[in-house]
LOBARO-833296 format. One record per residue (C-alpha): residue number from 1; residue in one letter; z, y, x negated. Coordinates in pm, whole numbers, padded with zeros to 5 digits, always signed. Each point is the difference from the previous one (the first is absolute). Layout:
<pts>
i:NUM	aa:A	up:Z	north:Y	east:X .
...
</pts>
This chain:
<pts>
i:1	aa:X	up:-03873	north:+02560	east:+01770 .
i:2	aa:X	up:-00101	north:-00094	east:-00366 .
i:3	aa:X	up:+00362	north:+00154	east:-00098 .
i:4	aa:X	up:+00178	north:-00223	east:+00236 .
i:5	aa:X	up:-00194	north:-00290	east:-00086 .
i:6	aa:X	up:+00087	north:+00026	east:-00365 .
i:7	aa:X	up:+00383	north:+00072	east:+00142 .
i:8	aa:X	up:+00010	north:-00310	east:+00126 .
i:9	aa:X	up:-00125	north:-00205	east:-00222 .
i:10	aa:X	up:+00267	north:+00157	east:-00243 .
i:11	aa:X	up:+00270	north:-00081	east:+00279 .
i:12	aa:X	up:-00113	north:-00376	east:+00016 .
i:13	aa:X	up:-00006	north:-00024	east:-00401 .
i:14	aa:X	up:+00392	north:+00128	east:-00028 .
i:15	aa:X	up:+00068	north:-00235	east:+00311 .
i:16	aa:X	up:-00147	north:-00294	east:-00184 .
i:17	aa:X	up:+00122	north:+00058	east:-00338 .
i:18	aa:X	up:+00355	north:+00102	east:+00168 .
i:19	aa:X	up:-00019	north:-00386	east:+00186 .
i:20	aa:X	up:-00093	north:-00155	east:-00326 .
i:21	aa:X	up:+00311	north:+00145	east:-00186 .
i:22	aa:X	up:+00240	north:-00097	east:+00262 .
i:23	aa:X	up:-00142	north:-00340	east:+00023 .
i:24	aa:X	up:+00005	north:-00048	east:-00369 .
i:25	aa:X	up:+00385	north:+00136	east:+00006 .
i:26	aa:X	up:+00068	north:-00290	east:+00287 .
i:27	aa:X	up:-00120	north:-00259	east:-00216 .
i:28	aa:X	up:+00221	north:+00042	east:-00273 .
i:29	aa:X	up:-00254	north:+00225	east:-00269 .
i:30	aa:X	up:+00215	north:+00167	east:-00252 .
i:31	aa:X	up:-00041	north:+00404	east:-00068 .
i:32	aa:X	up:-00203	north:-00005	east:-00302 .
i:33	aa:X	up:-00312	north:-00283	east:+00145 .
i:34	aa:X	up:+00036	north:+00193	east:+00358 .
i:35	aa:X	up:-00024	north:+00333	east:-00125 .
i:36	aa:X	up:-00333	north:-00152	east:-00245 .
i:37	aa:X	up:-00148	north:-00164	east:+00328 .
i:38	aa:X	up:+00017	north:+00295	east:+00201 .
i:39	aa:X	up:-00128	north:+00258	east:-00248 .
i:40	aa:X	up:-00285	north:-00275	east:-00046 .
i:41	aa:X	up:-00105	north:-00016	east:+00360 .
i:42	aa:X	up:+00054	north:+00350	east:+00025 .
i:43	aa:X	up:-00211	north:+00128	east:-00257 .
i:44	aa:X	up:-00244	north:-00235	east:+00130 .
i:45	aa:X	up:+00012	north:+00167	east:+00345 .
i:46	aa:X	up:-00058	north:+00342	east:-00191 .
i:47	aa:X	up:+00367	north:+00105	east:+00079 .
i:48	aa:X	up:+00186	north:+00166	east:-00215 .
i:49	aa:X	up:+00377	north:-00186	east:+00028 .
i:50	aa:X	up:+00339	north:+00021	east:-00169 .
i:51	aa:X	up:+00209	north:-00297	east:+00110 .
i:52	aa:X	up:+00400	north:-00029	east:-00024 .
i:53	aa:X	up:+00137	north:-00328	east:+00111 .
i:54	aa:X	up:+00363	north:-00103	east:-00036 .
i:55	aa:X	up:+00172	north:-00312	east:+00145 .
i:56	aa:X	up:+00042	north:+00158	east:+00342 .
i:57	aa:X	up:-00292	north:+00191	east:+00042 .
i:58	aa:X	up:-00336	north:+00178	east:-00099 .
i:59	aa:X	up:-00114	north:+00363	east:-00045 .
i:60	aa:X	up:-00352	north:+00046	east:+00015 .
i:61	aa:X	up:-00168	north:+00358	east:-00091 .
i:62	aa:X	up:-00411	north:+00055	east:+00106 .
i:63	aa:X	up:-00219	north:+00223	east:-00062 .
i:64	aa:X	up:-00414	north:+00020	east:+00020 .
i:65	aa:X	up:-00150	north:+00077	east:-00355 .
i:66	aa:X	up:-00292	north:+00112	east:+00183 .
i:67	aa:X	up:+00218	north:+00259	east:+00184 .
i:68	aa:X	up:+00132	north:+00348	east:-00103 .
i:69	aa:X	up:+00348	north:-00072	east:-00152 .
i:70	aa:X	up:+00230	north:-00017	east:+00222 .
i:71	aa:X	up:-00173	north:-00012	east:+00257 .
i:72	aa:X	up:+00014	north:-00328	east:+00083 .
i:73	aa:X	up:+00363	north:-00102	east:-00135 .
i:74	aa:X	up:+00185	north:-00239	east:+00237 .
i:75	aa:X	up:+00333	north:-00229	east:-00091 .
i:76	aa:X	up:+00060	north:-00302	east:+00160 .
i:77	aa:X	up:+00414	north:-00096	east:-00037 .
i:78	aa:X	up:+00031	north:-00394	east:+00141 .
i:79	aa:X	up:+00336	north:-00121	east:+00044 .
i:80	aa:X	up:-00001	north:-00393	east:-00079 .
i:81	aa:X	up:+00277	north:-00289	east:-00068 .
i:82	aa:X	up:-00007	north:-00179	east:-00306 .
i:83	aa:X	up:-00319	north:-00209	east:-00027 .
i:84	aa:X	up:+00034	north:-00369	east:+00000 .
i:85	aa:X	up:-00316	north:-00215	east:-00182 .
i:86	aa:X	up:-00232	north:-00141	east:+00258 .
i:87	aa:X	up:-00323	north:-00141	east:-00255 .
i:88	aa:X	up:-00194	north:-00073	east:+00306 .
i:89	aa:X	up:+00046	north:+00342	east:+00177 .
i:90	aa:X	up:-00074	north:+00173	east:-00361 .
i:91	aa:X	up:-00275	north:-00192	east:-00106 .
i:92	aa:X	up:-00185	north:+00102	east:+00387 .
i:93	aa:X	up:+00111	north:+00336	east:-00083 .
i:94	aa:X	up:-00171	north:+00012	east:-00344 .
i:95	aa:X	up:-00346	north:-00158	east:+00140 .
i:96	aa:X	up:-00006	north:+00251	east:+00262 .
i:97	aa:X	up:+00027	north:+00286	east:-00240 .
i:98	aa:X	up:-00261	north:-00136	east:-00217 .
i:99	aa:X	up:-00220	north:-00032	east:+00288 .
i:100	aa:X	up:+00054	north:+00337	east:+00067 .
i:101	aa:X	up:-00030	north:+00136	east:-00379 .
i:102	aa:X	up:-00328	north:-00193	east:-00036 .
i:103	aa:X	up:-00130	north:+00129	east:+00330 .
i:104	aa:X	up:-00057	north:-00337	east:+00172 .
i:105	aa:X	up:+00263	north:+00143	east:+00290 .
i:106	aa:X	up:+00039	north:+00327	east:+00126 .
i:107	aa:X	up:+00314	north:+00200	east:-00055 .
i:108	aa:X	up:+00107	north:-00005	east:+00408 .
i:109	aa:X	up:-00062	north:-00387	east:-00018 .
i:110	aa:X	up:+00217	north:-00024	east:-00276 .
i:111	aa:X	up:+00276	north:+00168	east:+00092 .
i:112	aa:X	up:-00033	north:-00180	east:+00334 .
i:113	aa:X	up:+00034	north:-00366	east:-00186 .
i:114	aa:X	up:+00302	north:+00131	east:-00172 .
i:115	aa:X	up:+00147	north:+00061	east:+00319 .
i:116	aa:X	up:-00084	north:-00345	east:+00117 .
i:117	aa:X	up:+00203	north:-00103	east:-00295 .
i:118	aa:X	up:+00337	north:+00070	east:+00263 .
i:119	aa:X	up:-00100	north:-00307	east:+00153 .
i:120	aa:X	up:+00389	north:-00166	east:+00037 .
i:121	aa:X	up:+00074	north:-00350	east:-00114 .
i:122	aa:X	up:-00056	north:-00300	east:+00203 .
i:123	aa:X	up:+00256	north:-00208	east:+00059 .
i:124	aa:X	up:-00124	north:-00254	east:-00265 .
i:125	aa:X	up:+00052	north:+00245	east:-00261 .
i:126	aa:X	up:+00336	north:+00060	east:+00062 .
i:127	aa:X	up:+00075	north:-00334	east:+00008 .
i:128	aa:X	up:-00190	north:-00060	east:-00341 .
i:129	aa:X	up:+00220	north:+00309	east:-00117 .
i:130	aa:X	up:+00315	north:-00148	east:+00121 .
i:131	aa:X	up:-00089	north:-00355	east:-00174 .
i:132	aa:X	up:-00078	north:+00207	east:-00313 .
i:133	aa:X	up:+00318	north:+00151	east:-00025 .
i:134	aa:X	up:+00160	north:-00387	east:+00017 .
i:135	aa:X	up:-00290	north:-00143	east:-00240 .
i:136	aa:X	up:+00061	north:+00285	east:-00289 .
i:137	aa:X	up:+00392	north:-00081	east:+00020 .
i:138	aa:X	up:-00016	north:-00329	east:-00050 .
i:139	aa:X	up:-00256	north:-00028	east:-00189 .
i:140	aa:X	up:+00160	north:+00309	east:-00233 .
i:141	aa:X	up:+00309	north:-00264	east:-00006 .
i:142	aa:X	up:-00212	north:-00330	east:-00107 .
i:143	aa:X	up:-00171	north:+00203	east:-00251 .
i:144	aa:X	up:+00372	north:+00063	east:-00178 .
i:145	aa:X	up:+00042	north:-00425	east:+00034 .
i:146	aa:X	up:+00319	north:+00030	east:+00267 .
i:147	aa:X	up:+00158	north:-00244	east:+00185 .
i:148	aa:X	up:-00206	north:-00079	east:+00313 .
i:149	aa:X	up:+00322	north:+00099	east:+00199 .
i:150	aa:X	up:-00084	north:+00341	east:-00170 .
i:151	aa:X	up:-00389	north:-00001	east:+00078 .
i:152	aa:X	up:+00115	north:-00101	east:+00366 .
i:153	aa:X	up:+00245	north:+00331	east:+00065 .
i:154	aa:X	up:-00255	north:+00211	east:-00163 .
i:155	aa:X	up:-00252	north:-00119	east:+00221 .
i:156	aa:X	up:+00187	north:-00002	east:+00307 .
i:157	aa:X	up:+00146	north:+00321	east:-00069 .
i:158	aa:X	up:-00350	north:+00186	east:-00068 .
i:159	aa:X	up:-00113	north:-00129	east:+00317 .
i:160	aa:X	up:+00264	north:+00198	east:+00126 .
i:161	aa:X	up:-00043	north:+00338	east:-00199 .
i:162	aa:X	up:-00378	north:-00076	east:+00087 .
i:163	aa:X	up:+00102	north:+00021	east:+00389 .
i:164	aa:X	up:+00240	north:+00309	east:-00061 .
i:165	aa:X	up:-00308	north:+00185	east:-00186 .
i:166	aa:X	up:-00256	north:-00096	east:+00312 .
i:167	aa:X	up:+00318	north:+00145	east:+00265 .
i:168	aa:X	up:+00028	north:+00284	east:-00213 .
i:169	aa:X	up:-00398	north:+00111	east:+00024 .
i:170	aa:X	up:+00071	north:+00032	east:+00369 .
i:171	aa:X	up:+00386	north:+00200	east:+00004 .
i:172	aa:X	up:-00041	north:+00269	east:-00215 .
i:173	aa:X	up:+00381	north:+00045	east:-00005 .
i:174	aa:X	up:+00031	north:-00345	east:-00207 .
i:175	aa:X	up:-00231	north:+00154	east:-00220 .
i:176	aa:X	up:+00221	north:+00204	east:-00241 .
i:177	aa:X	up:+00271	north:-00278	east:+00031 .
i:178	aa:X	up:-00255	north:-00314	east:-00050 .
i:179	aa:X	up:+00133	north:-00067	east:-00377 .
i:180	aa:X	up:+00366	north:+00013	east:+00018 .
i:181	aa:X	up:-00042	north:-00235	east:+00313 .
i:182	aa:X	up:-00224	north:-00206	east:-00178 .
i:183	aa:X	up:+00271	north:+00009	east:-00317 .
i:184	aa:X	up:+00227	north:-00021	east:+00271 .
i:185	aa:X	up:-00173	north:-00337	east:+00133 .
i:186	aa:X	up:-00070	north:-00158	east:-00330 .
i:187	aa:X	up:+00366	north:+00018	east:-00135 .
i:188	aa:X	up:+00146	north:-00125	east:+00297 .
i:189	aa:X	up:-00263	north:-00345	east:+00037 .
i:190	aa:X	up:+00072	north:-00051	east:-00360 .
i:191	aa:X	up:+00393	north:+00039	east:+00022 .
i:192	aa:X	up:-00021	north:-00203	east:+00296 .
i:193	aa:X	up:-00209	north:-00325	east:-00176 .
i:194	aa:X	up:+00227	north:+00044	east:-00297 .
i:195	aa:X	up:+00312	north:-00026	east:+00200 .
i:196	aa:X	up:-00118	north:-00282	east:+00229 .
i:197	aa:X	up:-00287	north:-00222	east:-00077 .
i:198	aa:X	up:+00007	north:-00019	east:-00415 .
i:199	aa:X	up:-00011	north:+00239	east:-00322 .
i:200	aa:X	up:-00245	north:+00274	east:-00035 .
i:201	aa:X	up:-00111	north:+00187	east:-00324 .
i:202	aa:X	up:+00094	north:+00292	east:+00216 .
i:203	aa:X	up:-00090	north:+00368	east:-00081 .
i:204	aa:X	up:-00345	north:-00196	east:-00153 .
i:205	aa:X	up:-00049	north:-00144	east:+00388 .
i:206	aa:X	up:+00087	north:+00370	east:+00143 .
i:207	aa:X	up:-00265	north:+00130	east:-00202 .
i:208	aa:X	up:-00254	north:-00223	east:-00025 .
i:209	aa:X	up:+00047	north:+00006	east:+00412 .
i:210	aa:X	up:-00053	north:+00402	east:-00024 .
i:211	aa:X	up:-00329	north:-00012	east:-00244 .
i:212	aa:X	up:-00258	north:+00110	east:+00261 .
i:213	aa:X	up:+00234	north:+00310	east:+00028 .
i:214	aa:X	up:+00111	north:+00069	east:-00341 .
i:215	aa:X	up:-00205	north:+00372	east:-00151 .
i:216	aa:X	up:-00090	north:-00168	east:-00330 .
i:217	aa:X	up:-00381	north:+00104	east:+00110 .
i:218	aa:X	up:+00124	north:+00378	east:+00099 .
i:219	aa:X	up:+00206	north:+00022	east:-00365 .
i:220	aa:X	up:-00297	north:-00093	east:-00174 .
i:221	aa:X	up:-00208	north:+00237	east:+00200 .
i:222	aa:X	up:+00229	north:+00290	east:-00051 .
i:223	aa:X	up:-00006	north:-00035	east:-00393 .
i:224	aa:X	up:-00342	north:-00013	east:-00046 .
i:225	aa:X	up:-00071	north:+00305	east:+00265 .
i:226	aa:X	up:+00292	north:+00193	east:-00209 .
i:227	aa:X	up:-00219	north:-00136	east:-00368 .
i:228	aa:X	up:-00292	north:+00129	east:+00213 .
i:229	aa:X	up:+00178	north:+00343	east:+00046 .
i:230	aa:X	up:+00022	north:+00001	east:+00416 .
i:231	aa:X	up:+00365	north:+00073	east:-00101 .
i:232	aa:X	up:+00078	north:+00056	east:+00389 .
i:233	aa:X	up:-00164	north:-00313	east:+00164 .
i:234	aa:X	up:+00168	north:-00157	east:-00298 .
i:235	aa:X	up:+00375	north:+00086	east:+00039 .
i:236	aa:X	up:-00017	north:-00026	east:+00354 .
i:237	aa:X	up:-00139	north:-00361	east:-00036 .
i:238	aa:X	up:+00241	north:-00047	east:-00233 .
i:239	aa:X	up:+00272	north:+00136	east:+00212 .
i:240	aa:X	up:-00149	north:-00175	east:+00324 .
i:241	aa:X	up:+00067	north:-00367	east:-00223 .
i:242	aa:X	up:+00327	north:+00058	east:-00143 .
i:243	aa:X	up:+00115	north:+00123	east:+00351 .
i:244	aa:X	up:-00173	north:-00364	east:+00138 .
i:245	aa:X	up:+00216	north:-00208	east:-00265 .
i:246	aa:X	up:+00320	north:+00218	east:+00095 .
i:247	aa:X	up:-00052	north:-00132	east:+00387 .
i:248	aa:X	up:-00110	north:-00349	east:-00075 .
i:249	aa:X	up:+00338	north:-00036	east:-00233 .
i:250	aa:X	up:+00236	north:+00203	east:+00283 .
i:251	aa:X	up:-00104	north:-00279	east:+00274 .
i:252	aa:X	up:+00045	north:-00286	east:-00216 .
i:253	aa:X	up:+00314	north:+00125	east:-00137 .
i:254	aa:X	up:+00099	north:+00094	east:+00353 .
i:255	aa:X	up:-00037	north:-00382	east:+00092 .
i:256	aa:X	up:+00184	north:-00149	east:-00326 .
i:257	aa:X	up:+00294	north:+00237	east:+00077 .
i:258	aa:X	up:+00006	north:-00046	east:+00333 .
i:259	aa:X	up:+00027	north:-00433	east:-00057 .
i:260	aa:X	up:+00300	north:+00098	east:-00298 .
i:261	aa:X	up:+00222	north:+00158	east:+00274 .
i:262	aa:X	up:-00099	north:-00285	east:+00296 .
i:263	aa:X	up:+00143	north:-00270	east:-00337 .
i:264	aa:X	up:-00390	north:-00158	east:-00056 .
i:265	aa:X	up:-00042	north:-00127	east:-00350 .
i:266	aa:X	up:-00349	north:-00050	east:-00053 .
i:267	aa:X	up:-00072	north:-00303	east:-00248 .
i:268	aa:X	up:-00164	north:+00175	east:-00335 .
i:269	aa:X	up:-00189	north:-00207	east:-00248 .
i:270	aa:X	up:-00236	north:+00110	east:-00291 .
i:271	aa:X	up:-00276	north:-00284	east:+00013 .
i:272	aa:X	up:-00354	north:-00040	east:-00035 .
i:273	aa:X	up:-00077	north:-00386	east:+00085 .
i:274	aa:X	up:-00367	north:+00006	east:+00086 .
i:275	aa:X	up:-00261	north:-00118	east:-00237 .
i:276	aa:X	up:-00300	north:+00199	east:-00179 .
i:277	aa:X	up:-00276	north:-00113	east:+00244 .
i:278	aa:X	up:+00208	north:+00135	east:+00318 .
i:279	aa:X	up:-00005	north:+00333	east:-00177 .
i:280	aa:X	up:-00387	north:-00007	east:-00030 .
i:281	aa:X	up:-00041	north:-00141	east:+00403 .
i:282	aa:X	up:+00259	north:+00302	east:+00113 .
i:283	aa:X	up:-00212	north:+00239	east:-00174 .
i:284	aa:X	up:-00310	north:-00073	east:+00218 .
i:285	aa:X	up:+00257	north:+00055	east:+00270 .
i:286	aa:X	up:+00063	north:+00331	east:-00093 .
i:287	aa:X	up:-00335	north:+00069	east:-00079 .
i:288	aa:X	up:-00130	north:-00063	east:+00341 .
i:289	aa:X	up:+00284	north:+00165	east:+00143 .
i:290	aa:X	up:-00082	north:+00313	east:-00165 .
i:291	aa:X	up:-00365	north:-00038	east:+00139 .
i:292	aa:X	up:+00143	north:-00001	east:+00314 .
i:293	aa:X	up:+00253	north:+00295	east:-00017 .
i:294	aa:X	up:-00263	north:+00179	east:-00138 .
i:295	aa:X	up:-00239	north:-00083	east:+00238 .
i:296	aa:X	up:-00295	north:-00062	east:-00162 .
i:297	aa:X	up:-00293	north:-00115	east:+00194 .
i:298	aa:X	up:-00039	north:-00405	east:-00009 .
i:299	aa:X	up:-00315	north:+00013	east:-00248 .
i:300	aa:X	up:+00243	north:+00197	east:-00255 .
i:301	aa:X	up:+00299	north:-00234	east:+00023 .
i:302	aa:X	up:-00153	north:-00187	east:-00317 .
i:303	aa:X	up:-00015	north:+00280	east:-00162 .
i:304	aa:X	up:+00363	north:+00159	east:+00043 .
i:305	aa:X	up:+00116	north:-00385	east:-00090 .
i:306	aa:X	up:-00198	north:+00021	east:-00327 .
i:307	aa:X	up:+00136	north:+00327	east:-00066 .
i:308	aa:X	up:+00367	north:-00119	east:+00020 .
i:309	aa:X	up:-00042	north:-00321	east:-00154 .
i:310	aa:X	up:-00168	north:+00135	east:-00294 .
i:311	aa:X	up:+00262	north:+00294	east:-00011 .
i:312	aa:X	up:+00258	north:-00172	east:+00029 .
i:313	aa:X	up:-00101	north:-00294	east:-00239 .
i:314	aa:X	up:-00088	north:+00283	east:-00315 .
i:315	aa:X	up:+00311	north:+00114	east:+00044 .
i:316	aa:X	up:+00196	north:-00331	east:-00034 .
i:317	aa:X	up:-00229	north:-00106	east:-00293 .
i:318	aa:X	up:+00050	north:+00280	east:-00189 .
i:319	aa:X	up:+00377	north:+00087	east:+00098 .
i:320	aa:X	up:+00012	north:-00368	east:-00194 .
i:321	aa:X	up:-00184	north:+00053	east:-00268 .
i:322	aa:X	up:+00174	north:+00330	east:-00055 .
i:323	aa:X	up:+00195	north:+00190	east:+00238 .
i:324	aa:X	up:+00031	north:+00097	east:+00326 .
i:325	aa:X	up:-00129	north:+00333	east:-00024 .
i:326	aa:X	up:-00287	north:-00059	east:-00191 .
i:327	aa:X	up:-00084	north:-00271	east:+00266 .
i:328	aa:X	up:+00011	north:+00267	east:+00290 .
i:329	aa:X	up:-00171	north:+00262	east:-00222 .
i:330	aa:X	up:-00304	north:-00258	east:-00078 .
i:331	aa:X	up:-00037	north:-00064	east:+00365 .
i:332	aa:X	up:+00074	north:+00324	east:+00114 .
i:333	aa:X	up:-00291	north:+00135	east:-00232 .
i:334	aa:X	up:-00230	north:-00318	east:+00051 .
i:335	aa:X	up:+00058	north:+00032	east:+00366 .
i:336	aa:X	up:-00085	north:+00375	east:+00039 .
i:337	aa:X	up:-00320	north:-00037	east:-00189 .
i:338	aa:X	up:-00110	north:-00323	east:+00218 .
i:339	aa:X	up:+00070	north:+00259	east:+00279 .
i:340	aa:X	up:-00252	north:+00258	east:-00130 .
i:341	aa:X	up:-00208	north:-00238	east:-00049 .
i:342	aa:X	up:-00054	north:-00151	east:+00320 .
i:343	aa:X	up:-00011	north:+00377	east:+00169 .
i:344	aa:X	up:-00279	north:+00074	east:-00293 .
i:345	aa:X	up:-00254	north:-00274	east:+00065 .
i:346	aa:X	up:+00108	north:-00172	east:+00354 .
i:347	aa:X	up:+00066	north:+00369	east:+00151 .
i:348	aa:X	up:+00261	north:-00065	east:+00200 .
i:349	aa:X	up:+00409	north:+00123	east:-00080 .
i:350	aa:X	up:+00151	north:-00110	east:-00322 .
i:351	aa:X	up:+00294	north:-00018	east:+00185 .
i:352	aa:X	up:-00091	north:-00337	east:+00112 .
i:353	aa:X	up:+00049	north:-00139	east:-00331 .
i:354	aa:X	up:+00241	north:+00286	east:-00154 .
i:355	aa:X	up:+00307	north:-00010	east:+00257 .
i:356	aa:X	up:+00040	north:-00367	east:+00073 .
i:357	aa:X	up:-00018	north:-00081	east:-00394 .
i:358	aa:X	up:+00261	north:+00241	east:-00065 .
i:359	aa:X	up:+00238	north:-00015	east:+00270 .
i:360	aa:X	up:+00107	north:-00348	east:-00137 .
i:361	aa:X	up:+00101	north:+00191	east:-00301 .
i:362	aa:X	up:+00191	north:+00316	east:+00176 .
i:363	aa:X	up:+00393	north:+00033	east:-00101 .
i:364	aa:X	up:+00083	north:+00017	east:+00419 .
i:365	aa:X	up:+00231	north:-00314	east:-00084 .
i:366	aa:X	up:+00155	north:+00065	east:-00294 .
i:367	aa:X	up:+00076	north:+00373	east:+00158 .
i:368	aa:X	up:+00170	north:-00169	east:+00310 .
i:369	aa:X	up:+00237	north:-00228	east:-00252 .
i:370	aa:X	up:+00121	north:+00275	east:-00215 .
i:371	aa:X	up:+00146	north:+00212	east:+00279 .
i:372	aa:X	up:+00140	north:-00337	east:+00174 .
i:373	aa:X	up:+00123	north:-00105	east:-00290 .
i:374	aa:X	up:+00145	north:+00405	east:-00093 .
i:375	aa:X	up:+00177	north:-00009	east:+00349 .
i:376	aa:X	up:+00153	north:-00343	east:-00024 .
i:377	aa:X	up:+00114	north:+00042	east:-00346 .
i:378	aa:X	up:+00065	north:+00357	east:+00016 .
i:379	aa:X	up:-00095	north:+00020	east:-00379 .
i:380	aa:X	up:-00207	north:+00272	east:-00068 .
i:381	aa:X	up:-00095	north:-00181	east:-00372 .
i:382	aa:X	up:-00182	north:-00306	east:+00234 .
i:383	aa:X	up:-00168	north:+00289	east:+00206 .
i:384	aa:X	up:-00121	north:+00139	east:-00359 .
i:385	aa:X	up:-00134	north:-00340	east:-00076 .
i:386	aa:X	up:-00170	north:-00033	east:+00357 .
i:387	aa:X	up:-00150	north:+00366	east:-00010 .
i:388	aa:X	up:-00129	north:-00027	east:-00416 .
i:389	aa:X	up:-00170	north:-00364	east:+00109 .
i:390	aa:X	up:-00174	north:+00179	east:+00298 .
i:391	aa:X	up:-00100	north:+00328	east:-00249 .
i:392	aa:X	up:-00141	north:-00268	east:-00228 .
i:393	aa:X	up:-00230	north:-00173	east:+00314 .
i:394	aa:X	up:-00120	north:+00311	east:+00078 .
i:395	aa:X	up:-00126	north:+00144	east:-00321 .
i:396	aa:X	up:-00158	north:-00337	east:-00079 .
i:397	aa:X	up:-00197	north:+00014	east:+00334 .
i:398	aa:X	up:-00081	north:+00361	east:-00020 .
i:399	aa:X	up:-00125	north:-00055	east:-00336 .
i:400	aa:X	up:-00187	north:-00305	east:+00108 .
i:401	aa:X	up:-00153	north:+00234	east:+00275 .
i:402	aa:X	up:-00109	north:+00323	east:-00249 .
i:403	aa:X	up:-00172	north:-00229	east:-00299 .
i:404	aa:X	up:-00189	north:-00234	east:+00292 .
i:405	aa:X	up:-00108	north:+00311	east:+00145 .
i:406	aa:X	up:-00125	north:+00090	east:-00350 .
i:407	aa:X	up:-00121	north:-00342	east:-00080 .
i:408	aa:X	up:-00249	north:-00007	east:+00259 .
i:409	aa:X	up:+00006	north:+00396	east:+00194 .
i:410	aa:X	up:-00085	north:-00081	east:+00380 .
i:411	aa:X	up:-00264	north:+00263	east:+00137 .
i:412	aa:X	up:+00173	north:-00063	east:+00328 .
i:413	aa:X	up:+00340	north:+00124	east:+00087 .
i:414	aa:X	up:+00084	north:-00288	east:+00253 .
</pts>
């Protein structure tokens, strides 16, 4: 009876830690801070654990140090799409296993309020999702001072992509196809404004209409997990982007060929009419926006704002003052450490300062114009151009991210 006793209590252990990893893979947690959190809690629950997480799933190997070895070995293999970053769902996540961990919940409770976590969105939310696909486009197009016919297509046309992503969630068959259609969409509103109702600066409206989709945050992620030596969660990631820009420039190239053989000339123009203080206002926009698609709870909306307004504002200062890589090195670095800091003394995720300070700063944009721009052209020197400016975004963030982490070292890994 004692035997079994101590059996299950092992069982429920693996079960929890098991739901904690998969959670933590849902929410967006890279491979090097979810593999830290779960040997954490693990070693905590007196498990012995080796974890192996890569962008599409986890492998998770037990055993009991109090138990002849291998006698208690079990491997859990969980199958899982892609996480997508949900702050509120990942900061209940984290409070639940510190609950556990400090022994203020029980291991079966626990893993029962991470199952509670399934809970599906009301309809509010997915409105407030849909909106913040709309609000990060145009305000993403008022933050580069466009025309306001520019701000209005962007706008209209991430309502729509917001709208294709919610009908999408529900037909798992639009699933794979949801970028090129969304490329697809976003080329064709923008050829369509150009042609009839006045000039657009028009691969900049395309793209700034495409931002909540573009992998800038997944390119970023995959260089510093390949710097951190997960070389396979790494190259997958970084295949899993390049493989997102590929679709979102088929489906807008789709829609620009498509109004070249039907004889509709889209009006091009290269202008930038708005003044300074519309550039400031537009980036509250997008900060909210990115509270919203990240769905942080309402008493951490201030903070995800601050976190992109001061991101975003170090880097334009110091871009200025110098260039534009030290500016997104500076705030990379000054952003990761703020992160570490807040997990450090208010013990909650980093994450809720780290990701929406840097994802201002992610190269998803300028990725998305050089292979436009490649295919249009069909010059593989302006593809060269595109692909060394990304190269240079990237190191400048991951470097940001390794000497902040050294600057101030987060005894957290969330």
């Amino acid at each position: 009876m004692q035997t079994s006793a101590a059996h299950a209590d092992y069982a429920a252990r693996i079960a929890f830690v098991a739901e904690l990893a998969e959670r933590l893979h849902t929410y967006g947690t890279t491979a090097q801070r979810l593999e830290g959190a779960i040997d954490a809690v693990a070693q905590k629950l007196g498990l012995e654990c080796e974890p192996w997480s890569n962008p599409t799933g986890i492998i998770l190997s037990f055993s009991d140090p109090a138990r002849p070895a291998g006698e208690s070995d079990t491997t859990r293999l969980i199958r899982l799409a892609p996480g997508d970053n949900d702050l509120s769902k990942l900061c209940k996540a984290d409070h639940i296993a510190e609950e556990v961990m400090a022994g203020r919940m029980d291991v079966a409770s626990g893993h029962a309020a991470l199952r509670r976590l399934d809970y599906p969105p009301r309809a509010r939310a997915r409105a407030m999702q849909v909106l913040g696909f709309g609000l990060a486009a145009a305000g993403m197009a008022g933050l580069l001072r466009l025309p306001w016919l520019d701000i209005a297509t962007a706008g209209v046309t991430g309502l729509l992509i917001g709208l294709l992503n919610l009908v999408s969630g529900v037909r798992p068959q639009l699933r794979e196809a949801e970028d090129a259609v969304a490329g697809l969409i976003a080329g064709a509103v923008a050829v369509l404004v150009a042609a009839y109702a006045g000039p657009l600066n028009l691969n900049t409206v395309i793209i700034v209409s495409l931002i909540v989709l573009l992998p800038g945050m997944s390119l970023t992620n995959a260089v510093n997990e390949l710097t951190s030596q997960h070389l396979v969660s790494g190259t997958a990631r970084f295949a899993g982007a390049l493989a997102t820009v590929m679709k979102l420039a088929v489906g807008t190239m789709i829609a620009l060929t498509v109004a070249n053989m039907l004889g509709v000339q889209p009006q091009v123009r290269a202008l930038r009419p708005q003044p300074e203080w519309l550039g400031w206002a537009a980036l509250l926009v997008v900060a909210y926006a990115l509270a919203v698609l990240f769905r942080a709870q309402r008493r951490d909306v201030p903070l995800v704002m601050a976190s992109v307004v001061v991101a975003y504002a170090l880097s334009k200062f110091a871009s200025d003052a110098w260039s534009g890589e030290v500016g997104i090195f500076l705030s990379a670095l000054a952003m990761t450490a703020a992160g570490n800091g807040y997990a450090r003394w208010a013990k909650r995720p980093g994450a809720m300062v780290r990701l929406p300070g840097i994802i201002v700063l992610v190269p998803g944009s300028a990725s998305l114009r050089g292979m436009l721009d490649l295919v249009q052209q069909q010059d593989v020197g302006v593809g060269q151009a595109a692909t060394l400016g990304v190269i240079n975004i990237l190191l400048a963030l991951v470097a940001g991210l390794l000497f902040g982490n050294l600057l101030l070292p987060t005894r957290r890994n969330l």
